[in-house]
C-alpha positions in Angstrom: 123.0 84.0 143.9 121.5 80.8 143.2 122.7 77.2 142.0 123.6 75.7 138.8 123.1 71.8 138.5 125.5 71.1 136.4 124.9 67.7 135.5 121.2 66.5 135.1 119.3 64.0 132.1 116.0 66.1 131.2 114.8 63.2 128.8 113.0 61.2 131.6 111.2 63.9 132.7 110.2 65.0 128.6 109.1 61.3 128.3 106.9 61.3 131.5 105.4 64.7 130.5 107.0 66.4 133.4 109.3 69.2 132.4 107.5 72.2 133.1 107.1 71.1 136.9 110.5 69.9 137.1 112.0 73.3 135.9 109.4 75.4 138.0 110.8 73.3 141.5 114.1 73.8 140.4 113.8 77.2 140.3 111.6 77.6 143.3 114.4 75.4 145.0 116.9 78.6 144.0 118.6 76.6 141.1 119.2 79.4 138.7 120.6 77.1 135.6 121.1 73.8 134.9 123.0 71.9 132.3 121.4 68.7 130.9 123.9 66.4 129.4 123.7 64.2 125.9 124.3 60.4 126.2 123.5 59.4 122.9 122.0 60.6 119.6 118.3 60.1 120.6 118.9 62.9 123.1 121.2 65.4 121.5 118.7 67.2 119.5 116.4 67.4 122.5 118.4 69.0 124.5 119.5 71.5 122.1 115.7 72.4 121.7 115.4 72.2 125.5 118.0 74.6 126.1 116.4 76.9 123.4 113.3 77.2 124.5 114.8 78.0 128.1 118.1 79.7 127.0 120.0 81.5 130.3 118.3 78.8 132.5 118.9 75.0 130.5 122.7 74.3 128.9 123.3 71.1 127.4 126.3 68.5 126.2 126.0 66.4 123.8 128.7 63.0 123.4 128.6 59.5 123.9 128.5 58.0 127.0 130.3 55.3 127.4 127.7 52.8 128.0 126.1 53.7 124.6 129.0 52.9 122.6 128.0 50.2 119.8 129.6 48.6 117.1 128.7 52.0 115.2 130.0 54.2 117.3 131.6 55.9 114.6 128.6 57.1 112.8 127.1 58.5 116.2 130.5 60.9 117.0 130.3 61.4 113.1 126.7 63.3 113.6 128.6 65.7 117.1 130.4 68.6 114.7 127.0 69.7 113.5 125.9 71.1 117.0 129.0 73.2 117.1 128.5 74.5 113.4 124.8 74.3 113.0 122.3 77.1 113.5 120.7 77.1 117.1 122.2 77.3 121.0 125.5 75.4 120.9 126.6 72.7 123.3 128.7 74.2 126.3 130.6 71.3 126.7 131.5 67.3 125.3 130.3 64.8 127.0 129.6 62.6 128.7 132.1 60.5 127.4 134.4 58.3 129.3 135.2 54.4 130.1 133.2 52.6 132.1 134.1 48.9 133.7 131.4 48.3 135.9 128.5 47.7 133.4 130.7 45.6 131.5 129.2 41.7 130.2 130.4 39.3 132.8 131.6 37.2 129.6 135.6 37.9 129.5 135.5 38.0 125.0 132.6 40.4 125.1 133.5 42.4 127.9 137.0 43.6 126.3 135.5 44.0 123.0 132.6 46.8 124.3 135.3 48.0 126.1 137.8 48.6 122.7 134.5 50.1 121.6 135.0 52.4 124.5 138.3 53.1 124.4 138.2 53.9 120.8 134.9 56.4 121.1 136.8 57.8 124.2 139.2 58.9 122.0 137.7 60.0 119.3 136.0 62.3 121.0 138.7 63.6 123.0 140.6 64.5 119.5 137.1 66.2 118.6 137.1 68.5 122.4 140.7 69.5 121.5 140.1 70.4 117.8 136.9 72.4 119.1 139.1 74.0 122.6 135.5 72.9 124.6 135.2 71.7 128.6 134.6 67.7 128.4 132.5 66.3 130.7 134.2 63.0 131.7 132.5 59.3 133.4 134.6 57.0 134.9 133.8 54.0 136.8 136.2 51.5 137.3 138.5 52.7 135.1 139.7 55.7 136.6 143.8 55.4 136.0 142.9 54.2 132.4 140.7 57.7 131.7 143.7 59.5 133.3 145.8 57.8 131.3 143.8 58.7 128.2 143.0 62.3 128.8 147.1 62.8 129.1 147.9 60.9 126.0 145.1 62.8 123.9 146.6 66.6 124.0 143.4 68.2 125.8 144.2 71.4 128.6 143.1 69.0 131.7 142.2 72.2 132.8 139.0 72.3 131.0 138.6 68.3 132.2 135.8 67.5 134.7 135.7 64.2 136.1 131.2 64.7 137.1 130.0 62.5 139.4 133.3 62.2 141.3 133.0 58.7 143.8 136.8 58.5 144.4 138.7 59.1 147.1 141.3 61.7 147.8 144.1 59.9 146.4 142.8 60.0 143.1 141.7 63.3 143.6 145.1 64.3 144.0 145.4 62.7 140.4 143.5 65.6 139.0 144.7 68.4 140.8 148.0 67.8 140.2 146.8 67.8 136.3 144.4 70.9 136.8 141.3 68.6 136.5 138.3 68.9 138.2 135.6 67.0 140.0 132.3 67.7 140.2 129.8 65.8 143.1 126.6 64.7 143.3 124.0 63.0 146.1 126.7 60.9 146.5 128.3 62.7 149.0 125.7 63.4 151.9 125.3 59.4 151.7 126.4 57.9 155.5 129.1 55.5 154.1 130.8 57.9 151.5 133.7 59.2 153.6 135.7 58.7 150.8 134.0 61.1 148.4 133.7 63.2 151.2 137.1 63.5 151.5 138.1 63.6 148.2 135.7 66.8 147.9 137.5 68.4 151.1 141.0 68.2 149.1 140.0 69.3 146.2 138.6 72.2 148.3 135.7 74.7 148.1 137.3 77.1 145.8 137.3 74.5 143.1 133.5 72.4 144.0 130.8 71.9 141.5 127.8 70.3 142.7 125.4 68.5 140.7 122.4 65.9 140.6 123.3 63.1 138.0 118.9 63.6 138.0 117.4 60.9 138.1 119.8 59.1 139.8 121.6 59.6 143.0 119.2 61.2 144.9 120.5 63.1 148.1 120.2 62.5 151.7 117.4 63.7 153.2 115.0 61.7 150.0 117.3 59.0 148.9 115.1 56.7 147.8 113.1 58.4 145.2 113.6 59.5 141.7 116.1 62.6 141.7 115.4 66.0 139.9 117.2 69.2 139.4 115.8 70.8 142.3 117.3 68.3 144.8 120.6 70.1 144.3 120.0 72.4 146.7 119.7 68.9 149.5 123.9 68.5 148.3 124.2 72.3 148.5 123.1 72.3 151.9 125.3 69.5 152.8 128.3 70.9 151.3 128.3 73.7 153.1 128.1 72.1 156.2 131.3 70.0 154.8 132.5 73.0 154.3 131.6 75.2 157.4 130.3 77.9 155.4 126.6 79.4 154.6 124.4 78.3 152.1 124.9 81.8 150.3 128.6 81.4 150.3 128.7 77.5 148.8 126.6 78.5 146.4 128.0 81.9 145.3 131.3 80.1 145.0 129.6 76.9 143.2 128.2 79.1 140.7 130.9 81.0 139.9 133.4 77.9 139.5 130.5 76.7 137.1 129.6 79.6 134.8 133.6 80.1 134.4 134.4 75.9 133.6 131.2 76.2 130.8 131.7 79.7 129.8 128.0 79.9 131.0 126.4 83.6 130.7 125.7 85.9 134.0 121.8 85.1 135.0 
C-alpha cells in the first residue's frame, strides 16, 4: 500500500508547466493519491478538472482560506454549492478554511477588520460543511482556541474536523481528541526544533496520523530548503515511522487507511 498526500496546492506546478513530472515522481515515490486543496475561486475549477483528468489518483477541496478572505467574501462562498451540485468529480472535502493571526496587517484597525472578515467566512462556511455532512479541512495559526471555539459553536461532527498542517503541541492536541478532531502533519515534523509537533503527533497516536506535504511549502528534512512537491511525502513518511517505531509498510498502510476513510476516498 502506498501514500496519500493529503494536503498539497497543484496550481504552482500548472503555472510553471510542471504537472505531469510532478505527478509521475509522486507516484514513482509510492504516493498512490493525493488531494489538492482550493484556497480561492481562481483555483476551484482547476482542481476539479485536475482531479478529473486523474480521477482515483488527484482529490481536491475547494473553500476559502483564510488569508483570501476580502471584503467580498460573500460572493466567493456564494459560488462553493455548485461543486457539490454541478456535473463533474465532486469536492471530498471544505476547505481550507479557518482563521489565521499571523499574516495579519501590523496596523491594530485593519488587522481586526480582515480578521471579522475571517471570522465571518469561517463561519459561513462551517454552516455550509454541516448542511452538506462533508470532512472540513481546517487552518489555524495563531488562533487556535478561537477555531476551537468556532467549530463547537457552529454544530459540525468534530469528527469529520481536521486541523492539516498541525504545528501545536500536545496540549492542544489534547483539545481535539477530546472533541474527536484530527490533525494531520506535514515536513514540519522531521524539522530539528519541532519537539513540540513531534509530540503532539505521538499523543494523538499512529492509529489516528495523516501525513501530508502543504506542497510547495514545508519541505521535509532531508531537502528542506527547496520547493516541496507531492512526492516528498514519502521523506515525512519515513520519519514518522521512525517516530513511531514501525516500518515504512505499516505507517503507511495505516496513513492510508485513516485517509481514504476521513475523505470517503475510493480503494486504489
Amino acid at each position: 500500500m502506498g501514500l496519500i498526500d493529503t494536503h498539497t496546492h497543484l496550481a504552482s506546478f500548472v503555472r510553471r508547466d510542471e504537472l505531469a513530472a510532478t505527478l509521475q515522481r509522486a507516484r514513482e515515490a509510492d504516493v498512490e493519491a493525493m488531494i489538492t486543496i482550493g484556497t480561492a475561486s481562481d483555483d476551484w475549477s482547476l482542481y476539479r478538472e485536475i482531479a478529473q483528468a486523474h480521477r482515483g489518483f488527484v482529490d481536491y477541496t475547494v473553500g476559502l482560506h483564510p488569508c483570501s478572505v476580502e471584503a467580498n467574501w460573500e460572493e466567493e462562498l456564494a459560488l462553493l454549492p455548485e461543486f457539490w451540485d454541478g456535473d463533474g468529480v465532486k469536492p471530498v472535502a471544505l476547505g481550507e478554511c479557518g482563521l489565521d493571526r499571523f499574516h495579519l496587517p501590523k496596523d491594530t484597525v485593519e488587522a481586526e477588520k480582515e480578521f471579522a472578515y475571517q471570522r465571518a467566512a469561517f463561519a459561513a462556511q462551517l454552516v455550509l460543511a454541516r448542511n452538506l455532512n462533508c470532512p472540513v479541512v481546517v487552518h489555524s495559526r495563531g488562533a487556535f482556541a478561537e477555531t476551537v471555539q468556532m467549530i463547537d459553536e457552529s454544530g459540525v461532527e468534530w469528527s469529520r474536523v481536521v486541523f492539516h498542517c498541525f504545528a501545536e503541541g500536545a496540549q492542544e492536541m489534547a483539545e481535539l481528541q477530546r472533541r474527536g478532531g484530527w490533525g494531520s502533519f506535514t515536513g514540519i515534523v522531521t524539522y530539528k526544533n519541532a519537539g513540540d509537533v513531534r509530540e503532539a503527533a505521538e499523543f494523538q497516536g499512529l492509529d489516528r496520523l495523516m501525513v501530508e506535504t502543504d506542497a510547495p511549502y514545508l519541505t521535509p528534512v532531508p531537502l528542506r530548503g527547496k520547493p516541496n512537491e507531492p512526492a516528498y511525502v514519502r521523506h515525512t513518511a519515513d520519519f514518522c515511522a521512525e517516530l513511531f517505531s514501525v516500518s515504512y509498510e505499516e505507517l503507511a498502510a495505516i496513513t492510508t487507511k485513516n485517509a481514504r476513510e476521513f475523505y470517503g476516498l475510493g480503494k486504489a
